[in-house]
C-alpha positions in Angstrom: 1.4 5.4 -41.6 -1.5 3.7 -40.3 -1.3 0.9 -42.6 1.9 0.2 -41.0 0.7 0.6 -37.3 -1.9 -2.0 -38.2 0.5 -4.5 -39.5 2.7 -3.8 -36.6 -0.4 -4.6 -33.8 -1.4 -7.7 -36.0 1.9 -9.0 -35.7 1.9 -8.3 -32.3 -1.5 -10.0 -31.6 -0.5 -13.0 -33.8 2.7 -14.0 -31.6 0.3 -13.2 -28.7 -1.7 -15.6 -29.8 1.2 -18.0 -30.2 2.4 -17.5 -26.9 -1.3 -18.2 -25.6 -1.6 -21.6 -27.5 1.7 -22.7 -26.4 0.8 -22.1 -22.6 -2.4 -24.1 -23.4 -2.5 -26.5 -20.4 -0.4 -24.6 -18.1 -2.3 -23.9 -14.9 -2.2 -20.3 -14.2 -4.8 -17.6 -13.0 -6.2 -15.9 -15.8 -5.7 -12.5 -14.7 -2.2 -13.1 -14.1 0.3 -10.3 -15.7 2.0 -10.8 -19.1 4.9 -9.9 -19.3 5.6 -6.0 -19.8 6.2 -6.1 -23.0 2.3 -7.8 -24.3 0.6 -5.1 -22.3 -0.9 -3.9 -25.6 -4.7 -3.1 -25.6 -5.9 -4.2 -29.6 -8.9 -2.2 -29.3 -9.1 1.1 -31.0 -8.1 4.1 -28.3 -11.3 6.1 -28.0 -11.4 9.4 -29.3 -11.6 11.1 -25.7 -8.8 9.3 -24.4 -6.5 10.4 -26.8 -5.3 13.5 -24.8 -5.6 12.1 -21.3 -2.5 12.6 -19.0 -1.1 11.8 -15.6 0.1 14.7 -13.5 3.5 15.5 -14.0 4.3 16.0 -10.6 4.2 12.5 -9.8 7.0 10.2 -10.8 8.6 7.0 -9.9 12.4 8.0 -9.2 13.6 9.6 -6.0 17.1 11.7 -6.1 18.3 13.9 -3.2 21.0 16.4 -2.6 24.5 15.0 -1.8 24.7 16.8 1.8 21.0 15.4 3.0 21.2 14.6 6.2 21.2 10.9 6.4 20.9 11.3 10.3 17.1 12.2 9.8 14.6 9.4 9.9 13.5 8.4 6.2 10.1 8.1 7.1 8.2 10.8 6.4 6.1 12.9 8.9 3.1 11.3 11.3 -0.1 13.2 10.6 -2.8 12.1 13.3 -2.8 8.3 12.4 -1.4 8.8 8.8 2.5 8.9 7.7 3.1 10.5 4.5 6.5 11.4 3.3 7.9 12.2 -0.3 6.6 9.4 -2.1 2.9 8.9 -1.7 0.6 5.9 -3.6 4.0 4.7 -4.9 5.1 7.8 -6.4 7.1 10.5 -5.8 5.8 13.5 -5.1 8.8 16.3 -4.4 5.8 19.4 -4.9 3.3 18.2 -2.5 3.1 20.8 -0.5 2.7 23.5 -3.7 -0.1 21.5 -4.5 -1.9 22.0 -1.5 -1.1 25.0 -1.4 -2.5 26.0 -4.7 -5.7 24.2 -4.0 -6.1 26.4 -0.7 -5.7 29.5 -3.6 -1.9 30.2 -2.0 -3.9 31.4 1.0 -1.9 29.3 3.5 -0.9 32.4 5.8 -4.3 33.6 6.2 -5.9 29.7 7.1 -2.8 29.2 9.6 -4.6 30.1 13.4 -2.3 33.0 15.0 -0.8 30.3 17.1 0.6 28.4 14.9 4.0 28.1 15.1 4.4 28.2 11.4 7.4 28.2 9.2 9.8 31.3 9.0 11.8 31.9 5.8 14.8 33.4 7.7 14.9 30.4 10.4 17.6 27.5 9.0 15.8 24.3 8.3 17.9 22.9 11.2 16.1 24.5 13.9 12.6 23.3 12.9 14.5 19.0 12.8 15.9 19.9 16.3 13.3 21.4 17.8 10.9 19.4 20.2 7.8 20.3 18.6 8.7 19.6 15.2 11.1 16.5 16.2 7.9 15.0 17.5 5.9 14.3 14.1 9.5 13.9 12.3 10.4 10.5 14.7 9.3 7.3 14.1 6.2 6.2 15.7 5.3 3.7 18.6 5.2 0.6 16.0 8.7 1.3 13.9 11.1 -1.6 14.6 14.2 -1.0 12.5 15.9 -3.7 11.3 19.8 -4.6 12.0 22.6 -5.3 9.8 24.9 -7.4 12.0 23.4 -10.9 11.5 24.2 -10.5 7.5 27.7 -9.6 8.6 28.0 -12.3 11.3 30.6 -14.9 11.0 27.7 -17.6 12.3 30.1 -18.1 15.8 28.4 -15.7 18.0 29.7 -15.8 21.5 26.1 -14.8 23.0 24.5 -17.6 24.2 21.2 -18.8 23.0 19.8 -18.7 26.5 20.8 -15.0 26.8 17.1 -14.4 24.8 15.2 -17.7 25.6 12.3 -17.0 28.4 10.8 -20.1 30.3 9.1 -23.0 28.5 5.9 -21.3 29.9 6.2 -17.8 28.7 7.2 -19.3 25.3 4.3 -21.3 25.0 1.9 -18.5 26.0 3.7 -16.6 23.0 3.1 -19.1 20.6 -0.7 -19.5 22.1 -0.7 -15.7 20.6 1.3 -15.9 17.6 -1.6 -18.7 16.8 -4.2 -16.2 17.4 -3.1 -13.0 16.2 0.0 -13.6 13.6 -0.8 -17.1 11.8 -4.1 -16.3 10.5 -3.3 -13.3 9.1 0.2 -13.9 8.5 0.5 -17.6 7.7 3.7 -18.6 6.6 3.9 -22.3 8.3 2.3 -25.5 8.1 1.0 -25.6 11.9 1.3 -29.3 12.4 4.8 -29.5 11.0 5.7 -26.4 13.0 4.2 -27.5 16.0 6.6 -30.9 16.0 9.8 -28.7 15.2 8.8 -26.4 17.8 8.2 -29.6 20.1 12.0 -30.6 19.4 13.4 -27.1 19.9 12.5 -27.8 23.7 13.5 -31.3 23.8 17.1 -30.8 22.8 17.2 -27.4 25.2 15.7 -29.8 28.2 18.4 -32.5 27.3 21.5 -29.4 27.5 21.9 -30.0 23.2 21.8 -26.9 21.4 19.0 -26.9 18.7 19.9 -26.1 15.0 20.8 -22.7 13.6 17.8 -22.7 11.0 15.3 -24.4 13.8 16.4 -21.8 16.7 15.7 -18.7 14.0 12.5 -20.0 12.9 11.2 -20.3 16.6 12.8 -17.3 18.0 10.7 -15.5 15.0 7.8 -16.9 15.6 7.7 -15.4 19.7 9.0 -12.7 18.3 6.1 -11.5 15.8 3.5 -12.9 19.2 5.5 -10.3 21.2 5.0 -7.6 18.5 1.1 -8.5 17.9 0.2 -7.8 22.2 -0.7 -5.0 23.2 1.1 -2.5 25.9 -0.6 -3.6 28.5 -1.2 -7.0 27.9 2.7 -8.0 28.0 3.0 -5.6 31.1 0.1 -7.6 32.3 1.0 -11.1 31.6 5.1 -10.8 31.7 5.4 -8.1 34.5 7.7 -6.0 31.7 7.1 -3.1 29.0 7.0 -4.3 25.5 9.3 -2.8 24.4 12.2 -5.0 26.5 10.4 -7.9 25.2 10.6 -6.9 21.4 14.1 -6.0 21.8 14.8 -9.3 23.8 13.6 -11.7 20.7 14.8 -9.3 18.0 18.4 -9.6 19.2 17.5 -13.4 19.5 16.0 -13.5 16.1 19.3 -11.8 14.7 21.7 -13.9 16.8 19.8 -17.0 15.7 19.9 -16.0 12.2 23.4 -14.9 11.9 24.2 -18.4 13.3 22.5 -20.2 10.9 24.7 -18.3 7.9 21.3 -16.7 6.1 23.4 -15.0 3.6 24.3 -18.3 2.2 21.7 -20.5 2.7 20.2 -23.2 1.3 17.4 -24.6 3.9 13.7 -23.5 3.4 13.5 -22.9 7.2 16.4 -20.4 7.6 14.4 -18.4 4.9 11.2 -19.1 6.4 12.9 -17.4 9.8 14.0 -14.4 7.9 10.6 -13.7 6.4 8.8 -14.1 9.2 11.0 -11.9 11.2 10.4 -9.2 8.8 6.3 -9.5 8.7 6.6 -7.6 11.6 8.9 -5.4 10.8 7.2 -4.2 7.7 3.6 -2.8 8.6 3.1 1.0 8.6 6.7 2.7 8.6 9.1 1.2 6.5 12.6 3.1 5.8 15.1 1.7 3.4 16.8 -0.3 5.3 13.7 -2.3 5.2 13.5 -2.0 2.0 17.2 -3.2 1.2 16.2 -6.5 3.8 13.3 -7.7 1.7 15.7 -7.5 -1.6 18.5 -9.8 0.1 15.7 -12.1 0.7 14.3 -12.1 -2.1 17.8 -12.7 -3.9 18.2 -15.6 -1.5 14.7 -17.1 -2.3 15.5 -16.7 -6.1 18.8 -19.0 -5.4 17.0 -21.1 -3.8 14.6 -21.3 -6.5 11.6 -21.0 -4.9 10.1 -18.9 -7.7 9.5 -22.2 -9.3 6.8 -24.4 -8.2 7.6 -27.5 -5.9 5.4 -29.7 -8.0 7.9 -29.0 -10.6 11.1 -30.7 -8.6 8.9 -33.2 -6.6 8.2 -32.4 -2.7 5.7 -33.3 -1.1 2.4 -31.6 -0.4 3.3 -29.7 2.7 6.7 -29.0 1.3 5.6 -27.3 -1.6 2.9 -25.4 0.0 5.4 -23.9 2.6 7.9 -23.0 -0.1 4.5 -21.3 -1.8 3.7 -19.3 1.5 7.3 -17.9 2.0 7.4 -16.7 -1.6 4.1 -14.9 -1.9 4.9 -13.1 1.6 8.2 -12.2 -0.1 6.1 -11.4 -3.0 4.1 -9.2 -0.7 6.7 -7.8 1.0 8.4 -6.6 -2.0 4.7 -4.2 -3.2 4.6 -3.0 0.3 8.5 -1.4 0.5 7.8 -0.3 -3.0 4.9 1.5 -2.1 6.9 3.1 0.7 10.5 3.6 -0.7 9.6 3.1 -4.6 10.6 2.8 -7.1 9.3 -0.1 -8.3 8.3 -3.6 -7.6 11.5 -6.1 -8.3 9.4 -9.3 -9.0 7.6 -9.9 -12.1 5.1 -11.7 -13.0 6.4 -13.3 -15.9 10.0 -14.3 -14.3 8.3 -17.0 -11.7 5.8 -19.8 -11.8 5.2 -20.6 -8.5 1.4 -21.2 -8.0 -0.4 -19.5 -5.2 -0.9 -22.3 -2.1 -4.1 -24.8 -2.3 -7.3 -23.1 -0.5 -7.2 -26.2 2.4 -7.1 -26.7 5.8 -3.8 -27.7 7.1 -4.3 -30.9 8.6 -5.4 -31.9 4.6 -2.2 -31.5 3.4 -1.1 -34.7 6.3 -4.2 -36.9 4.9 -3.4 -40.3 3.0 -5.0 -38.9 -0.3 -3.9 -34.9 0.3 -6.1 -32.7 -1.9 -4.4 -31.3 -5.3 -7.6 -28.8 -5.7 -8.6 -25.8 -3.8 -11.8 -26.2 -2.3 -14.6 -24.1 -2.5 -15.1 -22.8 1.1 -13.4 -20.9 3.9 -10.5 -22.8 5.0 -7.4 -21.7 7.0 -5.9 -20.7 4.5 -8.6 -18.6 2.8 -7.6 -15.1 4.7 -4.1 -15.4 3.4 -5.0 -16.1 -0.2 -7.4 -13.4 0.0 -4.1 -10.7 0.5 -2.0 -12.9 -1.8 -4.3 -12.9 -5.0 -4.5 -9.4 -4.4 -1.3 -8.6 -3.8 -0.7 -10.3 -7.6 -3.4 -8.0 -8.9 -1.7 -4.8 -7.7 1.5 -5.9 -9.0 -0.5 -6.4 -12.7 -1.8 -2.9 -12.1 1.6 -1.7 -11.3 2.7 -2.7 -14.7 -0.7 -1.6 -16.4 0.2 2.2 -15.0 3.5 2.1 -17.3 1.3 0.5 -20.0 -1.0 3.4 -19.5 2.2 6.0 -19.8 3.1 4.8 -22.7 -0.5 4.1 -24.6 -0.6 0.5 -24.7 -3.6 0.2 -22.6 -6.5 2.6 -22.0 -8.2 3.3 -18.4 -11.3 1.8 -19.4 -9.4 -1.5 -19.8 -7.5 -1.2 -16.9 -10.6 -0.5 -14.3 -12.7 -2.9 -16.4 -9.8 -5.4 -15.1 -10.1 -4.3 -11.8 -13.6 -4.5 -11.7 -13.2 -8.3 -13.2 -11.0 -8.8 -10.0 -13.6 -7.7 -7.6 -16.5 -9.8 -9.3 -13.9 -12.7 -9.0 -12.4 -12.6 -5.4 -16.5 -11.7 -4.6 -17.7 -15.0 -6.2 -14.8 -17.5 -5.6 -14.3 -16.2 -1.6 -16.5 -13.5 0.0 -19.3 -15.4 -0.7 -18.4 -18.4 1.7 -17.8 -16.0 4.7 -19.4 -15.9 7.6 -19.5 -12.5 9.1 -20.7 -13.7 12.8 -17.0 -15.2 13.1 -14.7 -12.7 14.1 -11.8 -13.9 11.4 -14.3 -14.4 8.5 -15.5 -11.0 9.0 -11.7 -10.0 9.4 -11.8 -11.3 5.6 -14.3 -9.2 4.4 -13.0 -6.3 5.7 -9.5 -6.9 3.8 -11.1 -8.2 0.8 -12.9 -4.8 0.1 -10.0 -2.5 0.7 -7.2 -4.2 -0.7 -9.6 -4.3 -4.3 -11.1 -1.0 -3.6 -7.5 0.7 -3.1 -7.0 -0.7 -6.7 -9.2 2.3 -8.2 -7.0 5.0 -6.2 -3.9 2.9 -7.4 -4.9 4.1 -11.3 -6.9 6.9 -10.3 -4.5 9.1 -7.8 -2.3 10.7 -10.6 -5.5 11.8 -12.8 -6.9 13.4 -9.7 -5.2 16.9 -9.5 -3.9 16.9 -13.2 -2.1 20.0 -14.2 -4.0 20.1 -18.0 -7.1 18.2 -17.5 -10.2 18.5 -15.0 -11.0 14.5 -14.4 -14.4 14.0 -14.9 -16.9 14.1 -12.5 -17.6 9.9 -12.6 -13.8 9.4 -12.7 -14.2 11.7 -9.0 -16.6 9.5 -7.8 -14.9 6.3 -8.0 -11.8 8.0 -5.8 -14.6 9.6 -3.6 -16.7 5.9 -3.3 -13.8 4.0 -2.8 -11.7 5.9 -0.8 -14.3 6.5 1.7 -15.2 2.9 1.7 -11.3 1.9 2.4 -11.1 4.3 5.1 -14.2 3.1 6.9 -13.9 -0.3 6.4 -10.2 0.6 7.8 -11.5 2.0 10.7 -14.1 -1.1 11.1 -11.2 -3.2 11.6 -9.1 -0.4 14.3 -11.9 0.0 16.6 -14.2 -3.4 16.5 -13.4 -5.6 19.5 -14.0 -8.5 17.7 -11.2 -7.6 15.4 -8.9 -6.5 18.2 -6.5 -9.4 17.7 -5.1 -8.2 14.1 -5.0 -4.6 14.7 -1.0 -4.8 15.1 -1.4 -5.4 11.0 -4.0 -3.4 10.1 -1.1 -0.6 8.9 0.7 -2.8 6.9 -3.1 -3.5 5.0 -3.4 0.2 3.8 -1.8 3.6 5.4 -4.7 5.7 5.1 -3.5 7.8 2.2 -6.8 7.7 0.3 -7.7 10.5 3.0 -5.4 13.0 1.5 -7.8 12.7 -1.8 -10.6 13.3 0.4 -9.5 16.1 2.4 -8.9 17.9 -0.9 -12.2 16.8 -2.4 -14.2 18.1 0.6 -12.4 20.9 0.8 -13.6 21.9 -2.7 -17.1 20.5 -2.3 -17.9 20.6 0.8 -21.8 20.1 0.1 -21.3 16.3 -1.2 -23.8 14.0 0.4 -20.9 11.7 1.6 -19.5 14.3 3.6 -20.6 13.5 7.0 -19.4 10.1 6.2 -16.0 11.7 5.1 -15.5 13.8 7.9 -16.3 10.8 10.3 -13.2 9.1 8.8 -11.2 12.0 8.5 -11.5 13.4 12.3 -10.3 9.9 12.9 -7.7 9.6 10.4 -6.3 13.0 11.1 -7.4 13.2 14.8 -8.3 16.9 14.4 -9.0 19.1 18.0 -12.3 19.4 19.1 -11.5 23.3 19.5 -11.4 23.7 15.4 -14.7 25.2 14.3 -16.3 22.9 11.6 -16.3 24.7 8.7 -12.3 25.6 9.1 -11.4 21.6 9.4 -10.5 20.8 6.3 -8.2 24.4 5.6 -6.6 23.6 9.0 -5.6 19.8 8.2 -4.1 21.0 4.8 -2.2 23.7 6.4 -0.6 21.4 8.5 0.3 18.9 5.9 1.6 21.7 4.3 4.2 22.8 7.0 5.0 19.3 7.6 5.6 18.6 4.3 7.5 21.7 3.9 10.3 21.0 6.6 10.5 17.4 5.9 11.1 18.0 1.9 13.7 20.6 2.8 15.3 18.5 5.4 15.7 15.6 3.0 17.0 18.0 0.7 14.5 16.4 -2.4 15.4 17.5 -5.8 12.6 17.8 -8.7 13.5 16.8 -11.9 14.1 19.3 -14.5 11.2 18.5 -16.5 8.6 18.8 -13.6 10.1 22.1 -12.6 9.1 23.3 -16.2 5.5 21.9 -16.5 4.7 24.0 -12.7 6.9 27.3 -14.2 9.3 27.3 -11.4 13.0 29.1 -11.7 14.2 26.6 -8.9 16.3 23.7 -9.7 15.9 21.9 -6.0 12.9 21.9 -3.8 15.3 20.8 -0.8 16.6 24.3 -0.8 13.0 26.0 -0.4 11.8 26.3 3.4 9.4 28.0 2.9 5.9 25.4 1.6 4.2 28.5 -0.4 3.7 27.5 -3.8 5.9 29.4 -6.6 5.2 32.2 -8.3 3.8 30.3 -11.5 2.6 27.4 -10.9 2.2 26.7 -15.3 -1.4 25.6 -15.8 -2.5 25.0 -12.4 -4.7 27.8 -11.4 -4.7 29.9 -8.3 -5.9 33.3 -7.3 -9.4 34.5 -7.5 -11.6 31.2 -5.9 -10.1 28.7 -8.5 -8.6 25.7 -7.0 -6.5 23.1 -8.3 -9.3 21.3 -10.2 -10.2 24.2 -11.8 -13.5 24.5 -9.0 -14.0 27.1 -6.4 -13.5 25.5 -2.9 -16.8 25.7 -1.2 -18.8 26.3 -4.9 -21.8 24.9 -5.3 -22.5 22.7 -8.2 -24.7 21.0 -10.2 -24.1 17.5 -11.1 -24.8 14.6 -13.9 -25.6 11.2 -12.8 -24.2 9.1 -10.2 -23.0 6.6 -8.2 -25.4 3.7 -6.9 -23.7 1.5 -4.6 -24.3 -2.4 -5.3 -23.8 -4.7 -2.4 -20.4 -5.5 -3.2 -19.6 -1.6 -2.8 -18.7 -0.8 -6.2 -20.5 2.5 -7.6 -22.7 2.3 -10.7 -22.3 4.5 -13.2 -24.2 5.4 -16.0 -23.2 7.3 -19.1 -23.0 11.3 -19.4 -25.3 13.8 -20.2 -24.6 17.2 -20.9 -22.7 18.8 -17.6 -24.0 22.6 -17.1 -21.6 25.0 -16.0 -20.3 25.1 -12.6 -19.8 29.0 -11.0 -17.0 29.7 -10.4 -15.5 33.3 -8.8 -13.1 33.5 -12.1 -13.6 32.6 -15.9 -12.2 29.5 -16.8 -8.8 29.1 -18.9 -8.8 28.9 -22.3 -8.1 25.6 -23.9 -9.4 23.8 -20.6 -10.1 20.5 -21.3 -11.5 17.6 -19.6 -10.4 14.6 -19.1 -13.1 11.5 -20.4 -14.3 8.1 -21.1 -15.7 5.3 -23.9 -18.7 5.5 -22.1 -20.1 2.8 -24.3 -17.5 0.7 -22.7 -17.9 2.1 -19.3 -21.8 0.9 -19.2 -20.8 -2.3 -19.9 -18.5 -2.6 -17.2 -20.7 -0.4 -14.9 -24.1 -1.2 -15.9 -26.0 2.7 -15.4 -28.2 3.7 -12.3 -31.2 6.0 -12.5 -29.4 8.1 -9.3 -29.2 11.9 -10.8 -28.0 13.1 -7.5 -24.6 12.5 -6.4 -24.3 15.5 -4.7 -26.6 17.3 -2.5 
């Protein structure tokens, strides 16, 4: 038998190697995904990752109960400044709310202050949607924009006029002034000097009484649009003398009326599609329902048939042509990880299926030049910022695939972070180290650069965190602890810095703040780390806890709200488990949608409760006693160093037979993470 599985990987690693010789030549980043199918890892699985499993109570398909209400927001519930819903890091998560429960030991009831309005099992599920209290986390917040269907079921002759939604040339051009500032650095999907001149004829033919053409009045209407969206409140009440919200409503309708006239369904210009993206880069930031969702796969369909998921060098445009057609497809590219984050189930593009190359690290007014560049160059340009979020957009979608490697043993974790950590070292040497952090958009650039590779770690790491059969290691625990808390701070960096006040309409779109979730749960069951006044900074933030709530019930009181939350939205949506996660937690039920009640059940299989033991298998509040840990380097990534013998952490009950422990080929791990001679992690 394992003659044959040798002869089997050799074959394997022989047409690999084929494949490799035959793409000799072809320029192409190195870290780029193979195709699903190659994700094999040659080296010999170590020993101690043999039995190493996900939990089960995370999976990528969604299914709910016929009579859901599809009148109810599919958005999940707002938590401070946090939105979680039923699928959470990209998975769905239908027994949430057990879990927390478990890991407060059941003890829900007695955590909940005496006013709390909490849930009742007799009360219908409908009285807790309708009423105002509970109505008020369940709606969408201040930033949701939904999108509307009528422009893809327009005939293209709309009877509203275009100047209906056009303001003054002078309220225009102080929106553009502001989608420059705020939207096309962060955001860029044009060629500013090209854009500028079409923009430049949009007014001539309106000041000459001709109307301008479908594709050019969409692309302009979008562009004030997303400026609209970026201002604040009061700076559109202050510079327009009218609420924001008439003036998103105003240019959305135009948007839509602009683009149904220009046939989008069926089109074949680059700048109708251009439009339609960057109509829904504002849409899609922090709430996203399926409807948005559904938008990004039409135009990603359309961009397909327009085949710009093959390179422009390939059918001969010019230099700004090709890199515009590069720029729409990596936002759709973008796009399509950040709805399947929100709405799952998986990314649609892969990495193998298109060959479009990422757009040249240049200034824009090189592409116009007599001898335009054909080579990135090595410093911050304009278009730096954006390839920082496009190269690591790609990245996720290779760790996306490497997570279904990992289910199915292709791949071990060591290889996978080693990747990661390869990343990092790469986007550190070939961008971050050109940045200047006394300019306010360089420093923007940073700030992204960290959390969008540190978020990586909790990508892989999240669904080894609370594992039903395994306690993850103690190193594993610090990488979520490290980099979580360095997300969430380096979030919060970007939120409140004035400097950075210009991109905070985006900064939800970047990351949603779900790495706080892990924390809350860590701190909860260590609350004697030595990060935890920097945790608790972030999380009084994140979760926006009252000032009334003694200290040392914070945590209990944050979980006990997610848990009620989580409780009515599940039942509202009417979530169903699948069969085979119902039997690994030991419940009789067959749909969580019917259960109003967010205790956990009665068994909860492996996952122990009762007696001081939480979900990890620790006692929340335990003290313990740790191996060695994390140093941080300067580029934020924690050191670690191989283990030594762990004593045994007290706990208020004997632990479960057969507990095992989740591990590492160390040997491999110092290589990747060279050791630190820091024994105490924990204080």
């Amino acid at each position: 038998m394992k003659l044959t599985e040798i002869k089997e990987k050799m074959g394997s690693l022989e047409r690999v190697l084929e494949q490799d010789v035959a793409r000799k030549g072809t320029p192409q980043q190195s870290w780029k995904a193979d195709p699903e199918g190659e994700q094999i890892d040659f080296a010999p699985e170590p020993e101690d990752e043999k039995n190493l499993e996900p939990t089960p109570l995370a999976t990528a398909d969604a299914v709910y109960d016929d009579d859901a209400d599809d009148d109810l927001a599919d958005l999940g519930f707002a938590m401070g400044r946090m939105r979680l819903s039923d699928r959470i890091g990209g998975f769905f998560r239908p027994k949430m709310a057990e879990e927390l429960s478990v890991s407060l030991n059941g003890d829900v009831a007695e955590t909940r202050p005496q006013s709390h309005n909490s849930l009742s099992p007799e009360a219908p599920i409908s009285h807790y949607v309708t009423s105002p209290q509970y109505n008020k986390f369940l709606a969408p917040g201040p930033t949701y924009i939904a999108p509307s269907s009528s422009f893809f079921f327009s005939s293209g002759q709309n009877s509203v006029s275009l100047i209906d939604y056009l303001p003054s040339k002078i309220i225009a051009n102080r929106l553009l002034d502001q989608y420059w500032l705020a939207v096309h650095p962060i955001c860029r999907i044009v060629h500013r000097p090209s854009f500028q001149r079409r923009y430049d004829t949009f007014w001539a033919d309106v000041e000459v009484g001709v109307e301008p053409t479908g594709s050019l009045q969409a692309v302009v209407f979008a562009a004030l649009f997303s400026g609209v969206v970026s201002m604040s409140d009061s700076a559109v009440l202050m510079a327009f003398g009218t609420s924001k919200k008439d003036l998103v409503d105003n240019f959305q309708m135009g948007t839509e009326t602009a683009l149904g006239r220009a046939n989008v369904i069926r089109t074949t210009k680059v700048e109708t599609l251009q439009a339609l993206v960057m109509y829904m880069i504002p849409l899609c930031r922090g709430e996203i329902s399926r409807s948005h969702s559904a938008l990004v796969g039409t135009a990603l369909r359309i961009a397909e048939c327009m085949g710009l998921h093959r390179d422009g060098t390939e059918y001969g445009f010019g230099p700004v042509e090709t890199h515009v057609r590069r720029l729409i497809w990596y936002h759709i590219c973008f796009l399509d990880i950040r709805t399947c984050e929100a709405q799952g189930p998986r990314p649609h593009i892969r990495s193998e299926e298109f060959d479009t190359q990422f757009p040249l690290n240049v200034d824009d007014e090189e592409l116009e030049a007599m001898d335009p560049p054909t080579m990135s160059a090595s410093r911050w340009t304009d278009m730096t910022l954006t390839l920082i979020r496009m190269e690591a957009n790609e990245m996720c979608r290779v760790v996306w695939v490497d997570q279904q490697s990992l289910q199915k043993r292709k791949i071990s974790l060591t290889a996978v972070l080693g990747k990661i950590e390869n990343f990092r070292k790469m986007m550190k040497d070939k961008y971050l180290r050109y940045i200047n952090d006394n300019i306010p958009v360089q420093h923007l650039g940073r700030q992204i650069c960290e959390i969008v590779t540190l978020r990586m770690h909790i990508m892989v790491l999240h669904r080894y965190h609370n594992s039903v059969s395994y306690k993850i290691p103690d190193r594993l625990r610090q990488i979520i602890i490290s980099s979580g808390t360095e997300i969430m701070e380096r979030a919060i960096t970007i939120e409140t810095s004035p400097a950075l006040s210009p991109w905070v309409w985006y900064s939800s779109a970047i990351q949603q703040y779900h790495s706080a979730l892990l924390l809350l749960m860590e701190i909860v069951a260590f609350p004697n780390r030595k990060e935890a006044d920097r945790i608790w900074r972030c999380l009084d933030y994140v979760f926006e806890i009252p000032s009334n709530i003694p200290k040392d019930q914070r945590g209990r009181w944050v979980m006990t709200e997610v848990i009620d939350k989580m409780g009515i939205y599940i039942a509202s949506r009417k979530v169903m488990a699948p069969s085979s996660m119902l039997e690994r937690i030991g419940s009789q039920s067959t749909r969580s949608g019917s259960t109003t009640s967010a205790s956990p059940p009665a068994a909860v299989g492996k996952m122990r409760q009762g007696n001081g033991d939480s979900a990890y298998g620790y006692a929340p509040g335990a003290t313990t006693q740790h191996t060695q840990g994390p140093e941080t380097f300067s580029s934020g990534v924690p050191s670690f160093s191989s283990p030594a013998p762990q004593p045994a952490i007290p706990v208020s009950a004997p632990p479960m037979q057969g507990d095992k422990t989740i591990d590492i080929d160390w040997h491999e791990w110092d290589k990747l993470f060279p050791p630190d001679c820091n024994p105490n992690y924990m204080s």
